[in-house]
PABAPA-290265 format. One line per 5 residues: number of its first residue (from 1); their letters; for each residue x, y, z of C-alpha. Coordinates in steps of 0.001 Angstrom, whole numbers, plus 500000, padded with zeros to 6 digits. Layout:
N
NUM	a	X/Y/Z  ...;
END
This chain:
421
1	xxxxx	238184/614993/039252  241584/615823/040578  244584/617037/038476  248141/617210/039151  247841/620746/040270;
6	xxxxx	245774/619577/042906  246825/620295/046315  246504/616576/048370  246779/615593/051948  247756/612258/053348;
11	xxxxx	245710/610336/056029  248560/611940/058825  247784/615585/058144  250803/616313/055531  250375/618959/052461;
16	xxxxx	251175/618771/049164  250944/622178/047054  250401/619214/044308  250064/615799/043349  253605/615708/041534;
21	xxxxx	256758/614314/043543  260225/614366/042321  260901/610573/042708  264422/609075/044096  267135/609664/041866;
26	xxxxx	270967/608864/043273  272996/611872/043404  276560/610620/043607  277679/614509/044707  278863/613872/048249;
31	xxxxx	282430/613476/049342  284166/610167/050375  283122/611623/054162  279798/610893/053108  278480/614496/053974;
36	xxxxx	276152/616882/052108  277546/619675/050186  276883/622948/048540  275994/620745/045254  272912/619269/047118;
41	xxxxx	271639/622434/048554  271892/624392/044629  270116/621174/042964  267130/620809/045372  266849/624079/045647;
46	xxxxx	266280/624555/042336  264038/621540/042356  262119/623117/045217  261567/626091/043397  260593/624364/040242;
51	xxxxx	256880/623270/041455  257021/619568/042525  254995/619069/045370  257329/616499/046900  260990/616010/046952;
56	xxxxx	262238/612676/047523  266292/612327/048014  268661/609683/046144  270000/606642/048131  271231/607736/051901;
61	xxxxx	272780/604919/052863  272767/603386/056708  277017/602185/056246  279619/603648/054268  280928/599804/053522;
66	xxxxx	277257/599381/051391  276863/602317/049361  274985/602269/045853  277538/603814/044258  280700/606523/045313;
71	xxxxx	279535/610040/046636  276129/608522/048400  275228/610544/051916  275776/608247/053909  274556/608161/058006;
76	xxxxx	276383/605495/059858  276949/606845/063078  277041/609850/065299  277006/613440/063122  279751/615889/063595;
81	xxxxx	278369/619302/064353  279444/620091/060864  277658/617592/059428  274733/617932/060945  274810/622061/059910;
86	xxxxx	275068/620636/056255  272375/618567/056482  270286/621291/058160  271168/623388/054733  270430/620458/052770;
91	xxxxx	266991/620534/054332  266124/624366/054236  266842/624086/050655  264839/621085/049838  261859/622175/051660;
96	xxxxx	261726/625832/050411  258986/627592/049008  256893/625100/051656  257751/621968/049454  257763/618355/051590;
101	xxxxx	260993/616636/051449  261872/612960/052085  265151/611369/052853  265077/607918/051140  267118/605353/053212;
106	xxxxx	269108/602674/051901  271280/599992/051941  272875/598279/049079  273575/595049/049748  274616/592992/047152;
111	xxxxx	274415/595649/044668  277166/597182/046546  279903/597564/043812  283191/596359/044313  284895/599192/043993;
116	xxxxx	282862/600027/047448  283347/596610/048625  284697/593322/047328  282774/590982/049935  279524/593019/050612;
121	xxxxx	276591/591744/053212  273296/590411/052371  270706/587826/053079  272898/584929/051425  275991/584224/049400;
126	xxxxx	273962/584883/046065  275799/586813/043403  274140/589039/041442  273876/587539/037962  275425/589937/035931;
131	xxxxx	278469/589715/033461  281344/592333/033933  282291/591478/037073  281029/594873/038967  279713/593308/041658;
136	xxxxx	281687/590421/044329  280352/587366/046153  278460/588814/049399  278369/587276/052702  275502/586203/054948;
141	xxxxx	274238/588415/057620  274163/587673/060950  271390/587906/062784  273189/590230/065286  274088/592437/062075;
146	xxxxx	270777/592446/061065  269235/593871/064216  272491/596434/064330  271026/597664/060550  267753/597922/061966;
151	xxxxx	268829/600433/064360  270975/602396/061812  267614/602944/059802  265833/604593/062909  269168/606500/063375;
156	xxxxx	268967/608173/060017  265289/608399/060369  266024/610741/063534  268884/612581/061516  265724/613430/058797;
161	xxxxx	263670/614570/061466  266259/617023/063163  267790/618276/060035  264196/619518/059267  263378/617034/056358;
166	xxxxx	259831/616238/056559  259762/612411/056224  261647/609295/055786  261427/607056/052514  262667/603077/053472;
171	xxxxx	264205/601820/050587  262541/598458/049401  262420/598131/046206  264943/597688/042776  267070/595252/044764;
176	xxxxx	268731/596844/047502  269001/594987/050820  265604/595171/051916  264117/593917/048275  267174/591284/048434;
181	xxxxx	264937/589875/051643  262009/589862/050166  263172/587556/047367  263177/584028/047619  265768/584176/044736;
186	xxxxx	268630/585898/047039  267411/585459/050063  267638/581429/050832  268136/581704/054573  266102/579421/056916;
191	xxxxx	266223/581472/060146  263669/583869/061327  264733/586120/058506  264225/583783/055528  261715/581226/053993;
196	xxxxx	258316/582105/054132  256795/585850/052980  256311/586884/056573  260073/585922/057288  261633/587544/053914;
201	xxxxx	259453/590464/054854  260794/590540/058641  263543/592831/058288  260984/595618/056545  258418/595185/058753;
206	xxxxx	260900/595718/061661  262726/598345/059932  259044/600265/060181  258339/599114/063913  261676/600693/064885;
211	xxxxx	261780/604097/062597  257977/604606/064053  259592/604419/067664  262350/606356/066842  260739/609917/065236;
216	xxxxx	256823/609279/066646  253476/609112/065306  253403/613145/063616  256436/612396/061236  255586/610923/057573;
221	xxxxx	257124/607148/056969  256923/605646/053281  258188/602918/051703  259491/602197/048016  258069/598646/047279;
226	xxxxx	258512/596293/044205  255045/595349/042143  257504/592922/041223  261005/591947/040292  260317/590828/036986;
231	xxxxx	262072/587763/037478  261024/584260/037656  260606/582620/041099  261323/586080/042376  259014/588910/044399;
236	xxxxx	255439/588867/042753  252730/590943/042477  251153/588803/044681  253758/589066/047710  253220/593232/046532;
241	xxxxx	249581/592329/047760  250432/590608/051163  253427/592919/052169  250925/596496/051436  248839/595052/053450;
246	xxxxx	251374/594560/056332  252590/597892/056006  249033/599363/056036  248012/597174/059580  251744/599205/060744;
251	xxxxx	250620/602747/059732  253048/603429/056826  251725/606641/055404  252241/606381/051560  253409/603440/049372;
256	xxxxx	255217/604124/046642  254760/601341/043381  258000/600824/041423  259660/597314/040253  262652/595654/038961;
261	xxxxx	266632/595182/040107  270002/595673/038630  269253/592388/036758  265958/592977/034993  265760/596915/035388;
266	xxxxx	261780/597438/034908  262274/600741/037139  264851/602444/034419  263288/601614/031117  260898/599160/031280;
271	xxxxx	262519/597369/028300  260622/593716/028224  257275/594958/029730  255890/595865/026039  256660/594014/023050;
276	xxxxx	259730/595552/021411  257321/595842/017889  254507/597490/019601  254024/600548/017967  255705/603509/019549;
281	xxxxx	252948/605567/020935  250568/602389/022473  254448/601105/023603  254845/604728/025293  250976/604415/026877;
286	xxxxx	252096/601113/027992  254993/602248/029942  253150/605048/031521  250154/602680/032643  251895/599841/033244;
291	xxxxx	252279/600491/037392  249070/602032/037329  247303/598742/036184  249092/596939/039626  248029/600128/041878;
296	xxxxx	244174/599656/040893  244698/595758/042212  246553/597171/045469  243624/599509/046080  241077/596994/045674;
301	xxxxx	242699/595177/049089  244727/596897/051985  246994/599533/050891  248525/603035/052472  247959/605681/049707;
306	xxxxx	250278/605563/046923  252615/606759/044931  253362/605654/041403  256572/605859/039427  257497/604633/036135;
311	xxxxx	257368/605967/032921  255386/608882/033137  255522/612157/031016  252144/612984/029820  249779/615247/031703;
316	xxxxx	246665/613094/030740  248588/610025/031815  249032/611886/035197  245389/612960/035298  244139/609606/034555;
321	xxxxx	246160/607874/037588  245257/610473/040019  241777/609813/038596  242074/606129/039455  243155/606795/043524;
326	xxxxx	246237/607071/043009  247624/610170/045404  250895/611043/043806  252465/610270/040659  257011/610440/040690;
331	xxxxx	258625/611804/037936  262246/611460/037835  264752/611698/035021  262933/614399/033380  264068/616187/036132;
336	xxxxx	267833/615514/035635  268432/617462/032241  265077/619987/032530  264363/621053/035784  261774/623319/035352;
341	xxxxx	260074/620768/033425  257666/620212/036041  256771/623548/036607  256229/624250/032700  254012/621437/032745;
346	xxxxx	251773/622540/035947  251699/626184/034410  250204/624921/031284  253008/625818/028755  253489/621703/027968;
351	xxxxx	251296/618557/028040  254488/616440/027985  257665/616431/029954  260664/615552/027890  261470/611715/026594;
356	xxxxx	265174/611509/026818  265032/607780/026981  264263/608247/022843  267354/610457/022473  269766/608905/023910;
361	xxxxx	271081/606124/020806  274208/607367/019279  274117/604425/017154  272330/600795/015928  272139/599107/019576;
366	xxxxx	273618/601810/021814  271065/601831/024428  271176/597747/024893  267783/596419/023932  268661/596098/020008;
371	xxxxx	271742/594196/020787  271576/590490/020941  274591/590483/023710  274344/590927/027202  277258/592253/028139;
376	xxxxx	276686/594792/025625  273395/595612/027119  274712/595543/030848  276847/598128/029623  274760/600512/027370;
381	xxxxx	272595/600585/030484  274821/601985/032754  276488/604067/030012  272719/605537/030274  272462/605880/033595;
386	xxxxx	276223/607809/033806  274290/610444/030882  271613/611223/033799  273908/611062/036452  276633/613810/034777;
391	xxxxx	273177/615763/033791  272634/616259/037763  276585/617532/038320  276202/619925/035937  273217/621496/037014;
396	xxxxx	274361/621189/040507  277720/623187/039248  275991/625597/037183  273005/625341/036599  272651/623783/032933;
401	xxxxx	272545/620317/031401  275113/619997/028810  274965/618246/025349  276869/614637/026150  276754/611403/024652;
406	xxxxx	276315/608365/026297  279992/606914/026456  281190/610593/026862  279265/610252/029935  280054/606787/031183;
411	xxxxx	283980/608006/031226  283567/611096/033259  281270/609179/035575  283906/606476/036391  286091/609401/037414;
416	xxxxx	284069/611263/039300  283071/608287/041342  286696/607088/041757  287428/610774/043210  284726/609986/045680;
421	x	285823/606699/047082;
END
């Protein structure tokens, strides 16, 4: 039966030294130029060195006017020879030790903030429905903007490739542009690009066609695809079905199973997936079998192997999925505050990685599900997020997580990311 320290190969030929990838977590470390720095080489070095068998980067977004959030990489155009040296870095350090590393390539859309841009692009002129006012009124795409985007995500695909990353990761899940397609909830165009599933899944399926073309058959593709968005009327488990299926028939080499957006985050705490009474440990078995569940269904049709995130921290949990067919299970925000966490748990020395999610209330309702207001949950979430986020500078800085609270954390994250606009 395999086990995470298992060494795996996909279908294509690639290595793993094991079945444990560091999933996609956003950085937020490069300048307002968009370009690598020393930051990224020390953290995924470190990460490298620290026994996942798979890196995966945070957001690299295809145009500086969409990023996630300040201090994304960002490849929108020709590389200076500089930057193209610091992304060659960026790769040698990622892929040390013989570790496979993925860029994961992005665009925001909607969830562009405004602070990025007031009057961001997407499928249609649907707001995302959250209070606070963090995010502005997009505007439709064209369809001459859409086939522009397509070739900016086979230009950063052939950035990967000659910086010496070892795959590509197309970002279509948690509601960024491509997942804003696929849902009949934001996407209400009636063109080519909108309507049925085969239209809302055009721009992903051409996204593949044209990052294939662009970096050939011997360099790993994946893609980040919703189970679901958790939201009624929206992206189903169903549509998952259809659309793996699609991306199998195009030769996509691993799948990896997340869910959720900005406005029902499954992928960052799975808060309504379990009843909020269920005892503790079945609700903590829940969250780390929850994806699983949905992969067994995918396998049972047309699927590339996959890749599950969400939730996980217990070695038998890990075992168990990789028992199922699962080929690699992500871990991410383990990583952020402990990042030889993965390594202590391949060697043996822990059966769990380390549950910050249960740490992190500083007081009744802090973290957002216990309060009855949504604002005040909007906000606890991020204020969460920011903890993970300022976890990642500091270990980028010096090598050590620091004790923070949440709103500590939420303050010195606004500033850092104005210093990055």
């Amino acid at each position: 039966m395999p086990d995470v320290n298992e060494a795996f190969s996909l279908p294509n030929g690639q290595t793993f030294r094991n079945r444990v990838a560091k999933a996609a977590m956003t950085e937020g470390l490069a300048g307002a130029d968009g370009v690598p720095g020393a930051a990224h080489e020390i953290l995924y070095r470190r990460w490298a060195d620290q026994g996942c068998g798979l890196l995966i980067t945070g957001n690299v977004v295809i145009d500086r006017n969409h990023r996630e959030r300040p201090g994304n990489v960002v490849v929108d155009g020709p590389l200076t020879p500089e930057a193209k040296a610091a992304w060659a870095r960026w790769a040698a350090a990622a892929t040390s030790g013989g570790t496979q590393a993925w860029v994961q390539i992005s665009h925001a859309g909607r969830q562009t903030q405004k602070n990025v841009n007031a009057h961001p692009r997407a499928p249609s002129a649907v707001p995302l429905a959250l209070p606070g006012g963090q995010f502005g009124m997009p505007h439709p795409l064209t369809g001459i903007e859409i086939e522009d985007l397509i070739a900016r995500w086979a230009q950063a695909a052939v950035v990967s490739r000659e910086a010496g990353f070892t795959g590509v990761q197309i970002h279509a899940a948690h509601g960024y542009l491509i997942s804003q397609f696929l849902s009949p909830l934001a996407n209400l165009r009636r063109d080519e690009w909108g309507g049925s599933l085969e239209n809302r899944a055009r721009l992903l399926t051409e996204v593949v066609k044209a990052v294939r073309a662009a970096v050939g058959a011997d360099f790993t593709i994946s893609v980040k695809l919703n189970s679901a968005d958790f939201q009624k009327g929206g992206f189903g488990f169903d549509d998952c079905l259809i659309v793996a299926g699609w991306l199998a028939d195009l030769g996509v080499d691993c799948l990896e199973l997340s869910g959720g957006t900005y406005e029902q985050p499954a992928m960052m705490d799975m808060e309504g997936l379990t009843p909020r009474d269920e005892p503790k440990q079945q609700s903590t078995r829940a969250r780390e079998a929850y994806f699983v569940v949905l992969a067994k269904a995918l396998m049972a049709a047309k699927t590339p192997p996959l890749m599950v995130t969400g939730g996980f921290r217990s070695l038998n949990a890990m075992d168990d999925a990789l028992a199922s067919g699962i080929a690699l299970v992500g871990v991410g925000r383990p990583l952020c505050a402990e990042p030889d966490c993965v390594a202590e748990l391949l060697a043996g020395h822990i059966e769990e990685l380390p549950r910050f999610e249960e740490r992190l209330a500083i007081g009744p309702g802090w973290l957002g599900p216990a309060s009855p207001f949504k604002l005040v949950r909007t906000i606890n979430g991020f204020a969460a997020q920011a903890w993970y986020y300022q976890q990642l500078r500091r270990i980028a800085a010096n090598g050590a997580a620091a004790k923070l609270n949440p709103f500590t954390a939420f303050l010195a994250e606004d500033k850092e990311n104005k210093a990055r606009l």
